[in-house]
Backbone as numpy.savetxt, mean C-alpha at the origin, in Angstrom:
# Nx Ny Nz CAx CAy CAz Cx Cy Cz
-4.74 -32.36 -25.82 -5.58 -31.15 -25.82 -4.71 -29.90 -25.82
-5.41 -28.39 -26.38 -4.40 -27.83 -26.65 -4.81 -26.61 -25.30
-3.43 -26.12 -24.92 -3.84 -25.18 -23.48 -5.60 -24.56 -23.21
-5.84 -23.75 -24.28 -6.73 -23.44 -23.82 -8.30 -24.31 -24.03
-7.91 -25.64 -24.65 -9.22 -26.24 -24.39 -9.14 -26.60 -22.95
-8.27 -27.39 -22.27 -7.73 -27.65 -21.28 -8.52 -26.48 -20.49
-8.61 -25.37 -20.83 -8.74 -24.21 -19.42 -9.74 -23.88 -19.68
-11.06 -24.38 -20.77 -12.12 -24.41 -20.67 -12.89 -25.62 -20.25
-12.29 -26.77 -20.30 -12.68 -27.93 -19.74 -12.90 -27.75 -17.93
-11.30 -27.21 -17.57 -11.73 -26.70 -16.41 -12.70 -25.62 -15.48
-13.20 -24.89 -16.54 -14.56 -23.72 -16.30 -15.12 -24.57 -16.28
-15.82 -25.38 -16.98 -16.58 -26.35 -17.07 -17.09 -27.13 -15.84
-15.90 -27.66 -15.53 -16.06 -28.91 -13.96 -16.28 -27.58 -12.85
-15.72 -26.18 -13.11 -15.50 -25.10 -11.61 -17.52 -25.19 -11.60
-17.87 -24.49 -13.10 -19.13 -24.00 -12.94 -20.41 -25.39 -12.67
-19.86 -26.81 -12.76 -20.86 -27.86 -12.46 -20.50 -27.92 -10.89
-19.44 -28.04 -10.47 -18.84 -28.02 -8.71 -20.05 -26.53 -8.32
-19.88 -26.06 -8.60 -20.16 -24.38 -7.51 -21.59 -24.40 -7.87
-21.92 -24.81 -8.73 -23.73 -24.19 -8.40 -24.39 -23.10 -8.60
-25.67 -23.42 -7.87 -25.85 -21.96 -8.57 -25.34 -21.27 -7.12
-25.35 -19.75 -7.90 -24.51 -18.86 -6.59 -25.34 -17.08 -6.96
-24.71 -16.25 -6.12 -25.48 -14.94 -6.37 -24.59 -13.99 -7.35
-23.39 -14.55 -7.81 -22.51 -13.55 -8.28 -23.25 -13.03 -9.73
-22.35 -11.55 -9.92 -23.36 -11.53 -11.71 -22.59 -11.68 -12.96
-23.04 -11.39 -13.70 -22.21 -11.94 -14.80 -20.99 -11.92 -15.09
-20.48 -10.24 -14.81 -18.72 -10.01 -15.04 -18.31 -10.05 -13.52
-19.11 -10.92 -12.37 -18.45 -11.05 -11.42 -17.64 -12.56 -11.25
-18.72 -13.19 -11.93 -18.57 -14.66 -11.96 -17.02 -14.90 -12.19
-16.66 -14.61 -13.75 -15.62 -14.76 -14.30 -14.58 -14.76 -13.16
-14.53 -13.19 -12.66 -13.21 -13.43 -11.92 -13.31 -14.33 -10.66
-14.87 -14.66 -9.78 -14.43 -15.38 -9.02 -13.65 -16.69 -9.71
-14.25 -17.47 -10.30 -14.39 -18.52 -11.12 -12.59 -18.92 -11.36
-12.16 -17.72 -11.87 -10.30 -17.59 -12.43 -9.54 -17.97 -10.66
-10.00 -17.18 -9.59 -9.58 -17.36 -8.25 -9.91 -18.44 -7.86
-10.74 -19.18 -8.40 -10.85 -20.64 -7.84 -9.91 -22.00 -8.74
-9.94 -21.53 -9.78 -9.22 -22.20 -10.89 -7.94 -21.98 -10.82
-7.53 -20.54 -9.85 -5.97 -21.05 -9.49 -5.29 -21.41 -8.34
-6.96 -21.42 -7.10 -6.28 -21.80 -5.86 -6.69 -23.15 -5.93
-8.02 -23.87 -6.53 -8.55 -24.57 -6.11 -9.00 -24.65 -4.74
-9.40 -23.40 -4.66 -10.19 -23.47 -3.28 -11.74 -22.77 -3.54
-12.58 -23.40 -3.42 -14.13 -22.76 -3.62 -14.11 -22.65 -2.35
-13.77 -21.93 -1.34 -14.50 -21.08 -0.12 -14.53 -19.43 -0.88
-13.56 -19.38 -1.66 -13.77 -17.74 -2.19 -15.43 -17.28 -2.80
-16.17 -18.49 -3.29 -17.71 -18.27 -3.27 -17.91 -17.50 -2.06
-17.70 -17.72 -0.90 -18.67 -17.32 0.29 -17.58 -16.36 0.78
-16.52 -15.71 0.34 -16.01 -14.54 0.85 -15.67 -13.59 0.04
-15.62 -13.77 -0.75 -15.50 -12.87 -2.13 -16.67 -11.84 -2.19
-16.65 -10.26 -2.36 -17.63 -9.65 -2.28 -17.18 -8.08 -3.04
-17.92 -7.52 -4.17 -17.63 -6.61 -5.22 -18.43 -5.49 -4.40
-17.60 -4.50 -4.97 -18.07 -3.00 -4.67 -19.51 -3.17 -5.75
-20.12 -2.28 -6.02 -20.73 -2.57 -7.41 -20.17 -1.89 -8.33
-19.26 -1.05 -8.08 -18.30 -0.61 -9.43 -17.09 -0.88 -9.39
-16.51 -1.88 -8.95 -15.29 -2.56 -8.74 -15.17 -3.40 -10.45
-15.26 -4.03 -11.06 -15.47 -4.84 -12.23 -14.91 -3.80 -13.11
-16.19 -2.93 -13.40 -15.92 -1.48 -14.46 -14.77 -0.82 -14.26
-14.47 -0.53 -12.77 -13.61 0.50 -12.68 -12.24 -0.70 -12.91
-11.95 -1.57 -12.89 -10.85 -2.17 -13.17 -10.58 -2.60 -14.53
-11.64 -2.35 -15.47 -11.40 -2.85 -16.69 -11.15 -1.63 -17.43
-11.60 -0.61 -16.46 -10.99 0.94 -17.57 -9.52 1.60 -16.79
-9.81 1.09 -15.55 -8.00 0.93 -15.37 -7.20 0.23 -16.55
-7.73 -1.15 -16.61 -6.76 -1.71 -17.80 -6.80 -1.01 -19.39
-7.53 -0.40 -19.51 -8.17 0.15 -20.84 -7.04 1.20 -20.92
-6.77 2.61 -19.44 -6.03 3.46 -19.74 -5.10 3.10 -19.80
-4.62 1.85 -19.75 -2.97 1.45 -19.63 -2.49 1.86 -17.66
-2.61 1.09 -16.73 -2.47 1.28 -15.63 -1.39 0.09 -15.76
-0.43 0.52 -14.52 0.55 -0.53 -13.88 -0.01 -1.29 -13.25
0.26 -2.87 -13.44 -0.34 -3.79 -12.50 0.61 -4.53 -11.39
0.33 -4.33 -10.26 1.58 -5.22 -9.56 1.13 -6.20 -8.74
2.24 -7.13 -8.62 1.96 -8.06 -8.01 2.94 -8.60 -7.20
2.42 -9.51 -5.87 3.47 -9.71 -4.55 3.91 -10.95 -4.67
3.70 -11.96 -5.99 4.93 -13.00 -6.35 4.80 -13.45 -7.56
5.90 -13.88 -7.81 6.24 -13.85 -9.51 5.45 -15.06 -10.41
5.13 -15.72 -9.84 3.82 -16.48 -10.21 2.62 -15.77 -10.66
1.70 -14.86 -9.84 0.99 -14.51 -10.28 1.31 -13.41 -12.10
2.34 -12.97 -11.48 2.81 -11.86 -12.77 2.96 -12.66 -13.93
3.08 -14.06 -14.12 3.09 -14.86 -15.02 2.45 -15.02 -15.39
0.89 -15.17 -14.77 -0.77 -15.80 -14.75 -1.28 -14.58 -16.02
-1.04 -13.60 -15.89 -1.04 -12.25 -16.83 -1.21 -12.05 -18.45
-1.95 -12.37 -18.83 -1.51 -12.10 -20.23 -1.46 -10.46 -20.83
0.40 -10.44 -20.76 0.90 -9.45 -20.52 0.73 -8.51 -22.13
1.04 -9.47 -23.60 0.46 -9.17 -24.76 -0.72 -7.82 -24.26
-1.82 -8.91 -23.77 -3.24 -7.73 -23.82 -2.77 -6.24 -22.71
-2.29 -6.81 -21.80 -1.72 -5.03 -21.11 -1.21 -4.21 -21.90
0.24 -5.02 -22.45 0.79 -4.17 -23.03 -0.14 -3.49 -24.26
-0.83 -4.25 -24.83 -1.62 -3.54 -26.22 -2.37 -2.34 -25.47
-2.93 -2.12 -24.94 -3.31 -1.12 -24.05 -2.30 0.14 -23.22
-0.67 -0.07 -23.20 -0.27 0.66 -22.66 0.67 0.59 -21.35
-0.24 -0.43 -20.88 0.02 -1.05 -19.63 1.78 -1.85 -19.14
1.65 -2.18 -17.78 2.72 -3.08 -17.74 2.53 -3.79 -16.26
3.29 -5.11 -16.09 2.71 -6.28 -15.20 4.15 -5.56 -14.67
4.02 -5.77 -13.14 5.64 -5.34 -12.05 5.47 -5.88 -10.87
6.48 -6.93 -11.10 7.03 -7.72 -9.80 8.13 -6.82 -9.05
7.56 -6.91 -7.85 8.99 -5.82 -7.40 9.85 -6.89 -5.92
9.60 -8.27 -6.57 10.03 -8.97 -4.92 11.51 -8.86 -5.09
12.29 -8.96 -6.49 13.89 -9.21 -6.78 14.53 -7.57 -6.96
13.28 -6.36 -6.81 13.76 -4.94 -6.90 14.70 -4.91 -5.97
16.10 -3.89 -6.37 17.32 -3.78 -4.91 16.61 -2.98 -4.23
16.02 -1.74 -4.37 15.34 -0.52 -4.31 14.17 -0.86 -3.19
13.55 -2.14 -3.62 12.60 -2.65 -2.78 13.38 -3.62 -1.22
14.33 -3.99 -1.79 15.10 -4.74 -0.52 15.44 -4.22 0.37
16.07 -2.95 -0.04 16.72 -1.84 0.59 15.98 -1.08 1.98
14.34 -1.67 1.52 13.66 -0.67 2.21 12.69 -1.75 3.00
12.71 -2.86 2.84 12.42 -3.87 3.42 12.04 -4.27 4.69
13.02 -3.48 5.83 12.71 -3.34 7.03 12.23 -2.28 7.58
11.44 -1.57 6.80 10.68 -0.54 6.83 9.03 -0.60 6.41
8.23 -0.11 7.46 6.98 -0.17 7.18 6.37 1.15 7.62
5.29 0.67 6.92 4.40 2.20 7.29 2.94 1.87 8.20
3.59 3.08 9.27 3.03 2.76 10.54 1.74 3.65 10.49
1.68 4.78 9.91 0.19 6.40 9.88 0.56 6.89 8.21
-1.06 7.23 7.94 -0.86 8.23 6.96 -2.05 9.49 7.52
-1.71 10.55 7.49 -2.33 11.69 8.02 -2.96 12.67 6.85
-3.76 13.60 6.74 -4.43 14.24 5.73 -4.82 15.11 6.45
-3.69 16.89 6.19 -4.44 17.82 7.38 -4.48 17.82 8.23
-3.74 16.73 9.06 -3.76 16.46 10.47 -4.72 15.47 11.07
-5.36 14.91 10.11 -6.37 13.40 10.81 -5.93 12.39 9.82
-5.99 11.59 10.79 -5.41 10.15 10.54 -6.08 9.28 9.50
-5.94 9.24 8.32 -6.56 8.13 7.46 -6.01 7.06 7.40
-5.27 6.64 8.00 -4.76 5.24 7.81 -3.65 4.65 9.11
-3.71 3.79 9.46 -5.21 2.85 9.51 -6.15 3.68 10.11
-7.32 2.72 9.72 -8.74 3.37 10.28 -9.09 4.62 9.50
-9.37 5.68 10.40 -9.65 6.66 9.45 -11.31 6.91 9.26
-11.95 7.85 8.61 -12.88 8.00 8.37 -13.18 8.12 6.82
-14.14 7.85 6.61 -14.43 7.60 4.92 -14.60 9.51 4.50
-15.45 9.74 5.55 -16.39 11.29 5.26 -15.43 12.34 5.41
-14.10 12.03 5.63 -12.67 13.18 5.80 -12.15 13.69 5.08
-12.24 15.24 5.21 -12.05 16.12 3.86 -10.44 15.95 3.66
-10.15 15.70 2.19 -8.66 15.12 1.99 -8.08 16.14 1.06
-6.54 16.83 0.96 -6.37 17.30 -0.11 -5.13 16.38 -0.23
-4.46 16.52 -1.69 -3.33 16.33 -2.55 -2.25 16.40 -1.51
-2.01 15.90 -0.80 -1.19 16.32 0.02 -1.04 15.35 1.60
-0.38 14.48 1.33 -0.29 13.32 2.51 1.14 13.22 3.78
0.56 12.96 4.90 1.91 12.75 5.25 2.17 11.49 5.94
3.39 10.75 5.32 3.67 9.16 5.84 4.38 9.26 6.68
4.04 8.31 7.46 5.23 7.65 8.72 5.56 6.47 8.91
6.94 6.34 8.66 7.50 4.88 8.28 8.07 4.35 9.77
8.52 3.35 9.93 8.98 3.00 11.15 9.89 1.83 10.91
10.81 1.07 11.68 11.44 0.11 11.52 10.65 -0.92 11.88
10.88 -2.34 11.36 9.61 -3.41 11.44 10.14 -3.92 12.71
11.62 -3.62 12.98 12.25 -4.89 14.19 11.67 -3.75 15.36
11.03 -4.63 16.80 10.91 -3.97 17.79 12.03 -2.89 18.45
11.79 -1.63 18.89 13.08 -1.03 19.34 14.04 -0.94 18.32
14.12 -1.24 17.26 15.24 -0.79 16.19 15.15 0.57 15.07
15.95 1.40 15.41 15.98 2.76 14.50 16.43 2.60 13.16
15.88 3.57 12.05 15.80 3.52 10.91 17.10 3.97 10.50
18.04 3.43 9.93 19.00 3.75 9.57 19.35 4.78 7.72
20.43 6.10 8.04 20.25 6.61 6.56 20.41 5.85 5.12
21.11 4.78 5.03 20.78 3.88 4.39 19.18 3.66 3.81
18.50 3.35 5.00 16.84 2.32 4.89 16.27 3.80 4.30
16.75 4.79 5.01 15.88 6.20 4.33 15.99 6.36 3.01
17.16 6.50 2.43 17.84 6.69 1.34 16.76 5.88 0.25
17.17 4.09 0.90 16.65 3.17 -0.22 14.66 3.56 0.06
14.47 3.62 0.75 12.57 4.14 0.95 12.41 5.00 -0.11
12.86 6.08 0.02 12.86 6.99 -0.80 13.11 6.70 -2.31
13.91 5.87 -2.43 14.62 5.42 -3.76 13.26 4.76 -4.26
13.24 3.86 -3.69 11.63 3.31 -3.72 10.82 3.85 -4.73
9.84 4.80 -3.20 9.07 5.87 -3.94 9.52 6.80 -5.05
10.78 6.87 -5.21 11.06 7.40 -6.62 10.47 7.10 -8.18
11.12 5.70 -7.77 11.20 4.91 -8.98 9.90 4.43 -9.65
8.70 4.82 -8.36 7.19 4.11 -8.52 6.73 5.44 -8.94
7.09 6.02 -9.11 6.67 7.39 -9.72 6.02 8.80 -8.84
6.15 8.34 -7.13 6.01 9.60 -6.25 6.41 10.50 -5.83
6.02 11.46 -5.78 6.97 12.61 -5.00 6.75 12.44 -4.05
7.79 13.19 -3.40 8.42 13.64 -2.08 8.96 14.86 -1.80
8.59 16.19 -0.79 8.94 17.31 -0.65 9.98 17.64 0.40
9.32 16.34 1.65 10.64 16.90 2.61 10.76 15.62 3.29
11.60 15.07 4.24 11.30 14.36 5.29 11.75 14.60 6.79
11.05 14.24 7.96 11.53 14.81 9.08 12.12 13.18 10.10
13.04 12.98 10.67 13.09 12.44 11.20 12.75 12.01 12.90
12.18 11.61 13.25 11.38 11.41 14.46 12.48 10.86 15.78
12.70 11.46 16.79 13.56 11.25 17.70 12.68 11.47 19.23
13.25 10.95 20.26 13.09 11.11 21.38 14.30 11.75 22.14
13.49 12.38 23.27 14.21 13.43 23.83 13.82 13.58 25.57
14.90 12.95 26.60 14.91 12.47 27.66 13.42 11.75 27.71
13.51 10.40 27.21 12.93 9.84 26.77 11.25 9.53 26.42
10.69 10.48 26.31 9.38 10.73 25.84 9.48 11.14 24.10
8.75 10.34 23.09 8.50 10.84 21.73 8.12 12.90 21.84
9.37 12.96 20.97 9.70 14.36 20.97 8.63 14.57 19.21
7.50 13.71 19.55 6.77 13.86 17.59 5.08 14.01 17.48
4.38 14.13 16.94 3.08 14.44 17.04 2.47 13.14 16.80
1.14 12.49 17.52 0.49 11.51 16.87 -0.89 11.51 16.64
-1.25 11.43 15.84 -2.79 11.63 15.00 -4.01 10.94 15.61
-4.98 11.36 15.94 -6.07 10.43 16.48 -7.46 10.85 16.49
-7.96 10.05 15.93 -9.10 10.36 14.83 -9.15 11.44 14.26
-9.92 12.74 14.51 -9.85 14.20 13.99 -8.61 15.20 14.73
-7.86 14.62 15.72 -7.29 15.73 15.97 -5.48 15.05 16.60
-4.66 16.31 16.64 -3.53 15.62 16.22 -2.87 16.00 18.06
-2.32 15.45 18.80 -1.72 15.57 20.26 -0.51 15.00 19.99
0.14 16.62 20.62 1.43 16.68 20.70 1.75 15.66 21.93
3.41 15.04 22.01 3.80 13.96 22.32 5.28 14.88 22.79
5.88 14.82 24.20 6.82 14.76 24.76 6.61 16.07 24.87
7.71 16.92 25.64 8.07 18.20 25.93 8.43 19.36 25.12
8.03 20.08 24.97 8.23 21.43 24.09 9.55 21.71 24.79
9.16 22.25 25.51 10.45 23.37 26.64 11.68 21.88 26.77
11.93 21.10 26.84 12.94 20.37 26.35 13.49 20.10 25.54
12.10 19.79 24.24 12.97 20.18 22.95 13.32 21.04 22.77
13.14 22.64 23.26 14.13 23.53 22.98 15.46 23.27 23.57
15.64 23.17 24.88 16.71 23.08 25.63 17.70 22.06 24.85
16.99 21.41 23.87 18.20 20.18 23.42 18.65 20.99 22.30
17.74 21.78 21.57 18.26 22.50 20.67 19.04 23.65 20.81
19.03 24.88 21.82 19.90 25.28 21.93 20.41 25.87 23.43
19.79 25.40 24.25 20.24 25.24 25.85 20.53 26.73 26.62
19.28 27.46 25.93 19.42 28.91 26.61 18.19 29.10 26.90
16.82 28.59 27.59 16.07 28.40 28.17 14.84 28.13 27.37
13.56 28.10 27.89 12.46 27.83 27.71 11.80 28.86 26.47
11.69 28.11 25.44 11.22 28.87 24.04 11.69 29.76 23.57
13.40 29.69 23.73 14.45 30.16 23.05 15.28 29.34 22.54
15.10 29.28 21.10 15.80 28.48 20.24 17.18 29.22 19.81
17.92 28.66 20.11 19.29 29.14 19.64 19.60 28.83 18.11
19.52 30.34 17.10 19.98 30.41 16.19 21.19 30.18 15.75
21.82 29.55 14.49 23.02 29.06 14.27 23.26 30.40 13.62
């Protein structure tokens, strides 16, 4: 048999196994492909579409969007021909140096204006163009080294983001000398009048100019 009778034979046995079910027409398909490559039919009963999830991903593929994926298997599964005719391109980034580099780095808040969208967050939160991330080291108690900054950044370069500034987050006689976000409103964290004194050690909200 030739590949793709083969992979209609198998639609075949997925759609006599599964039954009838509630999905709709251009939902079916993709459950149907997720079962045909895990062989697992529990994704029937957890699998669940926006109602414009389908559309909006097929005119993603239409404008030519980057597709990525978190192992090189799936990026294979791809028929990369039809992306590319569209514009597009399939990106594994597990063998990226750029991505290794930055590896022990995760992202802990993303803030908007000063409230916290991520994690959690509120749906109804007025957002502009304009985000701010906070990365952290993944090992407990371990600081981010200029290296891990460097390659983060390198990162986000290469994926096509900007970046305007970055601040590095320190403690100072040991209380977080940094702000932390919570739900709508943002509370300052450690001592003012100390962080001055570390900065330039001529008293309370006198910063010593260089």
């Amino acid at each position: 048999m030739k590949p793709q009778e083969i992979e209609d034979l198998s639609f075949k046995i997925i759609d006599a196994e599964a039954g009838p079910h509630s999905f709709g027409p251009s939902e079916w398909p993709v459950v149907r492909r997720m079962i045909h490559t895990s062989a697992d039919f529990e994704y029937m009963n957890t699998v669940r579409f926006h109602p414009k999830a389908v559309r909006a991903g097929i005119e993603a593929i239409r404008s030519g969007c980057r597709i990525f994926t978190d192992t090189r298997m799936a990026g294979v599964g791809i028929r990369k021909k039809e992306i590319q005719g569209f514009g597009g391109e399939v990106i594994c980034l597990m063998a990226d140096e750029a991505v290794a580099r930055a590896a022990k780095v995760k992202l802990k808040m993303i803030t908007n204006r000063g409230v916290k969208v991520y994690p959690g967050g509120f749906p109804e939160t007025f957002r502009t163009d304009h985000w701010r991330c906070r990365f952290v080291a993944t090992e407990p108690g371990a600081n981010l080294t200029p290296l891990q900054v460097i390659g983060l950044l390198a990162a986000l370069n290469e994926r096509g983001y900007d970046f305007i500034k970055t601040e590095h987050l320190f403690t100072f006689d040991a209380p977080p000398a940094t702000a932390s976000a919570r739900g709508n409103e943002m509370t300052a964290r450690g001592s003012p009048r100390r962080f001055v004194r570390r900065l330039g050690d001529e008293g309370p909200g006198v910063p010593r100019r260089p």
